[in-house]
N, C-alpha and C positions, 0 to 999 in steps of 0.2 A: 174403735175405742178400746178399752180395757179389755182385759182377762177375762172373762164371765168363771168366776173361779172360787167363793165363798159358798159351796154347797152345802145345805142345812145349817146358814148360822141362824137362820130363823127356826127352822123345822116345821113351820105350822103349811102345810104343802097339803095332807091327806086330804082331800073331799073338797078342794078349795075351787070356786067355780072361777071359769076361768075361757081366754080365748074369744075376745072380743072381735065379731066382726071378718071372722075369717072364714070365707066359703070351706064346708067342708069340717069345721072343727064341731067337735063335740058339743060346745053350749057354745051360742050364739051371742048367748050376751056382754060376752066379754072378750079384750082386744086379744092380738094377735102377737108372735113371736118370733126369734128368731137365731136359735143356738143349741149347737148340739153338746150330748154329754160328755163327762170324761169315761176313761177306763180302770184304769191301774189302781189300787185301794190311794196311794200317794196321791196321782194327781185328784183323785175324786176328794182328797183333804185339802188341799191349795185351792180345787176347785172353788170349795166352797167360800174362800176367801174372796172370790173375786165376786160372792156376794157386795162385799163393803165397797169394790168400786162404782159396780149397777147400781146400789140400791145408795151409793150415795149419789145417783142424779135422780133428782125430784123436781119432777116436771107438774104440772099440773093447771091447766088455763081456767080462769073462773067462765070464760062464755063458750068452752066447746058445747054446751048443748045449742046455743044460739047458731055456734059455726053449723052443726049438721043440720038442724032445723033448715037451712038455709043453702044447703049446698045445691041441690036442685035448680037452683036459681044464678049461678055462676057459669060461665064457660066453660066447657068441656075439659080442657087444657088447665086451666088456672082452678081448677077443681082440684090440682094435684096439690097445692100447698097447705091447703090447710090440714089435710091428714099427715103431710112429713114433719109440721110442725105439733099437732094434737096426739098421733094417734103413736102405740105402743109397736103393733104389727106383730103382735106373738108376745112380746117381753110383760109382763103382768100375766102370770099363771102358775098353777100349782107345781109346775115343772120349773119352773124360772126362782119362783123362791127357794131353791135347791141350786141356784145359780147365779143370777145376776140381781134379782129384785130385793130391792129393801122394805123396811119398816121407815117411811119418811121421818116422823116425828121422833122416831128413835135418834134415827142417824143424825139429825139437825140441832137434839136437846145433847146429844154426845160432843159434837162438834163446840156447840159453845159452851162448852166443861172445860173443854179441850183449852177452847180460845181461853177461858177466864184465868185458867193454870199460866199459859204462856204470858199473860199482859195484866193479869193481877185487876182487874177491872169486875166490876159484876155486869152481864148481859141478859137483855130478854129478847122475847120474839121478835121486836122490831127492829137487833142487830144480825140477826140471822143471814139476811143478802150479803151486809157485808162481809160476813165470813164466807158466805159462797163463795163470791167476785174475786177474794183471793186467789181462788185457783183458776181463776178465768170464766167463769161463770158469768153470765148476762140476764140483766133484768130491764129490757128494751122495754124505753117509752112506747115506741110504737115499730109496726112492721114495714119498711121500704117500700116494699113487694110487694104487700099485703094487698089483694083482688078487693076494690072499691066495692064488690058488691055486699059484701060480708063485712060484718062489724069487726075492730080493732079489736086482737085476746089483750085481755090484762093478765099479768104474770106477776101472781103472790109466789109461785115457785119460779126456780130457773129457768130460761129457755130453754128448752131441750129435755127437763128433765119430766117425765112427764108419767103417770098412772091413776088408780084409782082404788077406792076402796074394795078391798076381797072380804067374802065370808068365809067360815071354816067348815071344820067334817060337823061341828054342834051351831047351832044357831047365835049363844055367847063369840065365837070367836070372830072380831073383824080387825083386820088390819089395812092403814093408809098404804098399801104398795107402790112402790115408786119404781122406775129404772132409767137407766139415760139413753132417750132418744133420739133420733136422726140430727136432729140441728143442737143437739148439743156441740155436736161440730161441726154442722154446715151451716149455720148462724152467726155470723160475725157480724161485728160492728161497724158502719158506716164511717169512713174517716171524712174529718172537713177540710176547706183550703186551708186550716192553718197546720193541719197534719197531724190535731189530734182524735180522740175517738169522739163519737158523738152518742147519744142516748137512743141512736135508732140503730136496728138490727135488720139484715138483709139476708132472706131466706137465700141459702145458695152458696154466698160467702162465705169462705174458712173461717171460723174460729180460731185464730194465729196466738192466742193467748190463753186457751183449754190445757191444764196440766194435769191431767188423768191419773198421770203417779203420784206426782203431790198430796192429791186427792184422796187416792186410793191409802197412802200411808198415814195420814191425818185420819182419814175412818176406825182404819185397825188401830191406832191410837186412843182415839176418843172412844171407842167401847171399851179398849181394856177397863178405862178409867171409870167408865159403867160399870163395868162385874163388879169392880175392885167395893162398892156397896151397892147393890141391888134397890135395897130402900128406901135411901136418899137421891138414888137416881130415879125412881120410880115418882116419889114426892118432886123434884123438881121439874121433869114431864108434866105433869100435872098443872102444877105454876106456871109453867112456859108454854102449854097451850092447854087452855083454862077448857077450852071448846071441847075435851077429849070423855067421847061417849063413855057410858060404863062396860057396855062390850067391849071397848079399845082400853079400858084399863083391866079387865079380867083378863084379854088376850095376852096383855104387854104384862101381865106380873104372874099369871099360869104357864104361859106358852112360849111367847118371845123370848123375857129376861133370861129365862132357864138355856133355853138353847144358846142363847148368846153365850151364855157362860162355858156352857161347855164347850162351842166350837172357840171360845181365845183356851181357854185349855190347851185343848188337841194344836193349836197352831205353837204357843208356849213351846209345847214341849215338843216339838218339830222345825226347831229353830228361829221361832220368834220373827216369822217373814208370812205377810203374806197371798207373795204371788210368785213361783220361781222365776219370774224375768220383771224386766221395767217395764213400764206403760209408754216411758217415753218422757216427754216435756212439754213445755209450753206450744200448742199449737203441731205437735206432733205426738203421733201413734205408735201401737206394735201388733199392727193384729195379724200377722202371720204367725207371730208366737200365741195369741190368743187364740186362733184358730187351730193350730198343733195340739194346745192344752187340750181342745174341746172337742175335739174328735179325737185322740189318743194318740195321735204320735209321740216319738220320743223325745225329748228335749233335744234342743243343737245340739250341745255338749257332747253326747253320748254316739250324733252320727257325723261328726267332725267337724262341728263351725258353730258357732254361740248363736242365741236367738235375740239379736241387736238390728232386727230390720227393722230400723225406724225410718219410717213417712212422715213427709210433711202432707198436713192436709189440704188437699186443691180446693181451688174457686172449679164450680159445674158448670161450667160455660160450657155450650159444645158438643156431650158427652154422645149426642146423636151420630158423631162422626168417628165414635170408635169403632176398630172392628173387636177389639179385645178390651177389658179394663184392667185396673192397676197399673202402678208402674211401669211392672215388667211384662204385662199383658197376660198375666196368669191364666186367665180364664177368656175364653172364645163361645160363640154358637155353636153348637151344635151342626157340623157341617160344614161351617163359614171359614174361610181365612181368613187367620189369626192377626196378620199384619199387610191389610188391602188398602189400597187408597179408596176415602170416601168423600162426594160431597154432598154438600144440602138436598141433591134430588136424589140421594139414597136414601134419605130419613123418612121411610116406610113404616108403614104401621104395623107390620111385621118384625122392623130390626128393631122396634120399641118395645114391640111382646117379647124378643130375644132378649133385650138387654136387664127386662124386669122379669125375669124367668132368673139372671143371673143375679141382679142385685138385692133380690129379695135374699138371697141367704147369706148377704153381707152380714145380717143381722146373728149369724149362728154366732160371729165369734164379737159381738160389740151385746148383743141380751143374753145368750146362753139359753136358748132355744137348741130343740132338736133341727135333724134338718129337713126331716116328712114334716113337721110344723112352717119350717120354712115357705117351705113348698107350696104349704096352704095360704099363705100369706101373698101368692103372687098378683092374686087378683087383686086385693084390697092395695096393695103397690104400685099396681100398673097407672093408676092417673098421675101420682106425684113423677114416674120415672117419664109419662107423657109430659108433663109441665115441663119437665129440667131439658127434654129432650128438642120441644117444640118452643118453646117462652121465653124458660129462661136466660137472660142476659146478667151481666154483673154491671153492678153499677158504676156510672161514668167516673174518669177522675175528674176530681173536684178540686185540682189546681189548675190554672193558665199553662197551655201550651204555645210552643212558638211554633207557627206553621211551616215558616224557611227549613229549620233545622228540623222536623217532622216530617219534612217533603225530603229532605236530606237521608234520614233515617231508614225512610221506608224503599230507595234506593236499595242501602247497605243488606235492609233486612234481605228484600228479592233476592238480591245476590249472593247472602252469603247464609243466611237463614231458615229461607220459606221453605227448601229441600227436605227440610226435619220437619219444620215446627208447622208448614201450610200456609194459605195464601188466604188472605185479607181481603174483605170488599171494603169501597167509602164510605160506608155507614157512620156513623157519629154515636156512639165508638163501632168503630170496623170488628163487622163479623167475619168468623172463620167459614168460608165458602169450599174450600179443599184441604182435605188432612191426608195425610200420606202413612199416617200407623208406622213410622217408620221405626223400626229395631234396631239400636245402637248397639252393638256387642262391648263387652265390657272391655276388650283391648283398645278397642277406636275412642271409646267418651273416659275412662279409666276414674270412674264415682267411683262410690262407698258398695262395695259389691254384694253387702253383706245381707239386703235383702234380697235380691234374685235370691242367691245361696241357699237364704232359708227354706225353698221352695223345693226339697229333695225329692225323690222316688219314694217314700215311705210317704208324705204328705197325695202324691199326685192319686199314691195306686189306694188311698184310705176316701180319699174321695171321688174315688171311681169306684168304690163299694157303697155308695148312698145314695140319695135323693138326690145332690149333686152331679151324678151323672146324665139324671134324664132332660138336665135341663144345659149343661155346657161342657164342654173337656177344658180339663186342666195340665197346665207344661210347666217346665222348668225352662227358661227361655237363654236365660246366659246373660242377659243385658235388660236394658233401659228403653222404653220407648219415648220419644222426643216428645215432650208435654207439650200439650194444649198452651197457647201464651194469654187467652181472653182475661180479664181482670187480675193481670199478672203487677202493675200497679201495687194493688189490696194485698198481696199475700207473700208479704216475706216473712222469715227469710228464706232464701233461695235453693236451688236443685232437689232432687229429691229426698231428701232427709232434711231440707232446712238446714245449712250446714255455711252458707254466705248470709251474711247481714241485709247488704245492698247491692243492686244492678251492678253499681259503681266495681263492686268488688268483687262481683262474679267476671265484670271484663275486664280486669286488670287483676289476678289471679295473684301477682307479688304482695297485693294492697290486704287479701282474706286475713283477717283475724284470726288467730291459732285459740283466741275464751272472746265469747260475747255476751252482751246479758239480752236474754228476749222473753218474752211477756210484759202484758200491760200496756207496752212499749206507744210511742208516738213514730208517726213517719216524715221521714226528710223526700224533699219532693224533687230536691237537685241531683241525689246520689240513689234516687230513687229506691226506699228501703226504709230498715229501722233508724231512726234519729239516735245521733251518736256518734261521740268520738275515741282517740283511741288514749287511752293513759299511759301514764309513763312507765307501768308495767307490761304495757302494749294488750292490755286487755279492753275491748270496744265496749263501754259504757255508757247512760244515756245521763244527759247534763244537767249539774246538779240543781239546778232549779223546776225540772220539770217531777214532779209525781206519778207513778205509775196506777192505772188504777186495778193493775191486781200483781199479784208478786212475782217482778220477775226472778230468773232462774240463769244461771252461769250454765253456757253451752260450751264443750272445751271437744276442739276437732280430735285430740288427741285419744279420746277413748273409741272402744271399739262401736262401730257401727255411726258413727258421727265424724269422720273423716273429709275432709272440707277439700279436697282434688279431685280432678277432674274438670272438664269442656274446655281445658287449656289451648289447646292447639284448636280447635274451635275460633278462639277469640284472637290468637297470635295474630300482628299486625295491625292493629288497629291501634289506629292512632290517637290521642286525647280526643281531640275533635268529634273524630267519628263514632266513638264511644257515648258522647255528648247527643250526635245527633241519633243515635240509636235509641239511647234511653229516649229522646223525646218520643220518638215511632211510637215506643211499645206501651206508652203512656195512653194511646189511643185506641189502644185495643180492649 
C-alpha cells in the first residue's frame, strides 16, 4: 500500500495506549503493527504525510466483537480470515499516529468539503461511501469466503480500512484512529457472468480498482481546506457526525486541529507534495519506495534509477508454493533457496511459520510500524498467512467455458508454459500442484525492470541491520519470477505492473495499447481482461454506456516504470486459434 509518510500530522502520540493483541508488546489491549521509522529530518517531514494516505483507510466492522467472541469455534485454518480482515496488526498506536494512522472522522468530514467544492452539491454522512468508492474503496454486502461459522461483518467503514478508538497522555483526549489494512487490497470484488462487479467481496482477491494515490492527494487536499478555517470545520464535524463524544471534540479542537495546521504548513512550505514518489494507481502499489522511505534509504534519484516500481496486486492463490515472495523474489528463509521448485507436499507447517515470519513486516511499509513491532506481530499473523497458505482458493470464473478449446489450451499451456508458470491438477478450478520459483532474468522476459532496480545494496544492507534479518535475507535478483496464474481470470490488468489491459493483448503484443483507462472497470470474458475498446486516438476505453463504479484513471505505458514490453518472444507463434484456446485454459485455473 502507500507511503506510511505523514509523521505528526496528528501529534497526539504521547501516552497513547496502544498495540492490540500482539504477543510481546507493551499493552495488550490494543492491536498490532507494522512499519518502520524514517531518518533524515526531510524524510521524517514527507513521512509524516503519509499519515494522510494510512489514516485515510478507515476500516472499522460493527460485529468484530461478535467475530472474536466466536473465533474458538471455527477451524483452525479459516480462523485466519477474520483477523486479515478485522485486525490492524500493529497499525493503530502511539507510534503509528507519527506515521500512517488517521483521525477517521477528520479525514471523512475533509473529504466531503473537499467533494462539496468539486460538484457544488451539499453532503452528509450518508454520502460518505460514495466518496470512498471513488478511489476504489469497497462496501461489500457480504463476504464470499466468509467461514459459515462466524456471522457476516457489516461495514459502516471501508473494507480494509479498519481501527479503533485511542485514549491520550490525559484522560480528555480520544481519538477514532483509523489506518488501512490488509484487504484493503486483498479484497476485491466478485465479478458476475455478465462481467460486471457485484456487491460481494472475496477475501484474497486483488482489489484491481484501489487508487492509493488518488487517495493520498485528495486527503492532503481536503485538510488543507480544514486549516484554511478551523471553526467551521470543527462546527461541521460536529453536524456530520452528530454522535461525536465531548472528549472527541476537546481532542479534535485542542489537539488534532492544531497539529494539522501545522503539519500542511511544513508541507506548504517544502513544496506543496505530499509524498516524494507515487502510490501508483488503480489497483497497483509502490511499496519498495515506501519501504526505502521507511527505513531510511536514499531516494532512487540520488542512487541512479527513480523510485517507479509499481506492482500490480496478485489474487493469494498458492502462496504455499513460494520459495521466495514478491515479484522479484526479494525476500527468502532464512537458509532456504530462494528459487526451488515446490509442491503441495512441501506446504509444511514449518514453511508457513517461514513465510509469516516474513510477511508480517509487509506491514512496516503499507502502516508505518517499526520493524521489532513487526516482528511481534508474527504470531497474531500466523493463522491468516495458514488460511491463504492451506484454504485459500480464488473464486471460480463465473462465465461458460468451452471444454473442446479448454482441452485444447491446456495442451499449449503444458507445452509451452507450465516450465515458468507450474502444473495444474483437474480440480474445478484446477490447482497449482508444482511451482518451479522459476527466475526470469530481465534479458530473457525484458518487462518494466524498474522494480527489481529499486532493490539496491543500500535497501538490502539497511535491512540486514533490523528485525528483518532474523527472520529472512534479502537480494537484489536481477529479474521476475514467473507468477502464480490461479485466479488469473479476476486480475487484470496484466504482467507485473498491470501494464496489458487483456490476455488478448498480452498474446498478441502488436494489439497492447500505448493509454488505457482502469479502474471501476467491468470485464470482457472473450479477450479475457478489462471491457473496452480502442478509440480513434488509439487510446483503450470502456463503452460509453457502461458506468464505472469508482473513477477510473488513464494508464499511459509511456511513463517511467509503467512500460507495457516484454513476454514477447514468449508468446511469438501462436496463432489466433491457439491464443483462443489458451485464454480458455487459463479460465480454469
Amino acid at each position: 500500500m502507500g507511503a506510511g509518510e505523514m509523521r505528526k500530522l496528528t501529534g497526539v502520540t504521547r501516552g497513547i495506549q496502544s498495540r492490540r493483541g500482539i504477543p510481546g508488546a507493551r499493552d495488550a489491549r490494543y492491536p498490532t503493527s507494522m512499519t518502520p521509522s524514517s531518518g533524515t529530518r526531510s524524510r521524517t517531514r514527507r513521512a509524516r504525510l503519509a499519515v494522510v494516505v494510512a489514516a485515510a483507510s478507515l476500516p472499522v466492522l460493527a460485529c468484530a466483537g461478535a467475530i472474536a467472541a466466536r473465533q474458538a469455534d471455527v477451524d483452525p485454518a479459516v480462523a485466519g480470515i477474520p483477523p486479515f480482515v478485522t485486525e490492524d496488526f500493529g497499525g493503530i498506536s502511539r507510534a503509528t499516529l507519527e506515521t500512517n494512522a488517521l483521525p477517521y472522522k477528520v479525514v471523512a468530514t475533509a473529504l466531503l468539503l473537499r467533494e462539496e467544492q468539486r460538484r457544488h452539491v451539499a453532503l452528509t454522512q450518508a454520502d460518505i461511501p460514495d466518496v470512498y468508492r471513488q478511489f476504489g474503496f469497497v462496501y461489500p454486502a457480504r463476504i464470499g469466503n466468509w467461514p459459515a461459522s462466524v456471522p457476516q461483518p457489516h461495514f459502516d467503514r471501508p473494507l480494509g480500512m479498519v481501527g479503533h478508538m485511542l485514549g491520550g497522555p490525559i484522560p480528555l483526549v480520544r481519538i477514532d484512529a483509523v489506518t488501512l489494512g490488509c484487504t484493503t487490497c486483498h479484497g476485491g470484488l466478485v465479478y458476475g457472468a455478465d462481467g460486471r462487479a457485484t456487491s460481494t467481496a472475496w477475501i484474497g482477491l486483488p482489489n484491481t480498482s484501489i487508487n492509493l494515490e488518488a487517495y493520498t492527494q485528495a486527503v492532503y487536499q481536503a485538510l488543507k481546506l480544514a486549516v484554511a478555517d478551523q471553526g467551521a470545520f470543527r462546527d461541521r464535524i460536529r453536524s456530520t457526525f452528530p454522535e461525536l463524544s465531548f472528549r472527541e471534540r476537546f481532542t479534535l479542537r485542542y489537539v488534532i486541529m492544531p497539529k494539522v495546521a501545522a503539519r500542511m504548513r511544513e508541507y506548504l512550505a517544502n513544496g506543496d507534495a505530499p509524498l516524494p514518489f507515487s502510490n501508483g494507481g488503480p489497483g497497483r502499489t509502490n511499496g519498495v519506495a515506501s519501504l526505502k522511505h521507511m527505513i531510511g534509504a536514499p531516494p532512487g534519484i540520488e542512487r541512479g534509477h527513480a523510485d517507479v516500481g509499481f506492482t500490480s496486486i496478485p489474487d493469494l492463490g498458492s502462496r504455499a508454493l513460494r520459495s521466495s515472495l514478491l515479484y522479484d523474489g526479494i525476500y527468502a528463509p532464512i537458509g532456504a533457496e530462494r528459487f526451488a521448485t515446490r509442491t503441495l507436499g512441501d506446504s509444511t507447517a514449518g514453511h508457513v511459520s517461514d513465510l509469516a515470519g516474513i510477511i508480517a513486516f509487509f506491514t512496516v511499509s503499507t502502516m508505518g510500524v517499526e520493524p521489532d513491532v513487526a516482528e511481534h506481530a508474527i504470531e497474531a499473523i500466523t493463522p491468516t498467512v495458514n488460511w491463504i497458505a492451506t484454504r485459500y482458493r480464488a473464486p471460480p470464473f463465473p462465465g461458460a467455458i468451452d471444454p473442446s478449446q479448454a482441452r485444447a489450451g491446456e495442451m499449449l499451456f503444458v507445452n509451452r508454459c507450465a516450465r515458468c508458470h507450474g502444473q495444474y491438477n483437474d480440480e474445478s478450478p484446477r490447482r497449482l500442484v508444482s511451482y518451479p520459483n522459476r527466475l526470469v532474468p530481465q534479458a530473457e522476459l525484458g518487462t518494466d525492470s524498474s522494480r527489481w532496480a529499486m532493490v539496491d545494496t543500500m535497501v538490502t544492507s539497511r535491512l540486514a541491520q533490523n528485525a528483518y534479518a532474523r527472520h529472512m535475507t534479502a537480494a537484489r535478483t536481477g529479474g521476475y519470477v514467473a507468477p502464480i496464474l490461479s485466479g488469473l481470470w479476476a486480475t487484470p490488468p496484466y504482467l507485473h505492473n498491470g501494464s496489458v489491459p487483456t490476455l488478448w493483448q498480452l498474446l498478441t503484443p502488436a494489439e497492447r495499447p500505448a493509454r488505457f483507462y482502469v479502474g471501476g472497470h467491468a470485464l470482457d470474458y472473450t479477450d479475457m481482461g478489462i471491457a473496452g475498446h480502442v478509440d480513434a486516438e488509439g487510446v483503450y476505453r470502456y463503452d460509453a454506456s457502461y458506468v464505472p463504479w469508482s473513477t477510473p484513471d488513464l494508464y499511459d505505458t509511456s511513463k517511467p516504470g509503467l512500460s507495457n514490453r516484454g513476454h514477447e518472444r514468449q508468446v511469438s507463434g501462436l496463432s489466433a486459434a491457439e491464443k483462443r484456446a489458451l485464454i480458455e485454459y487459463l479460465k480454469t485455473l
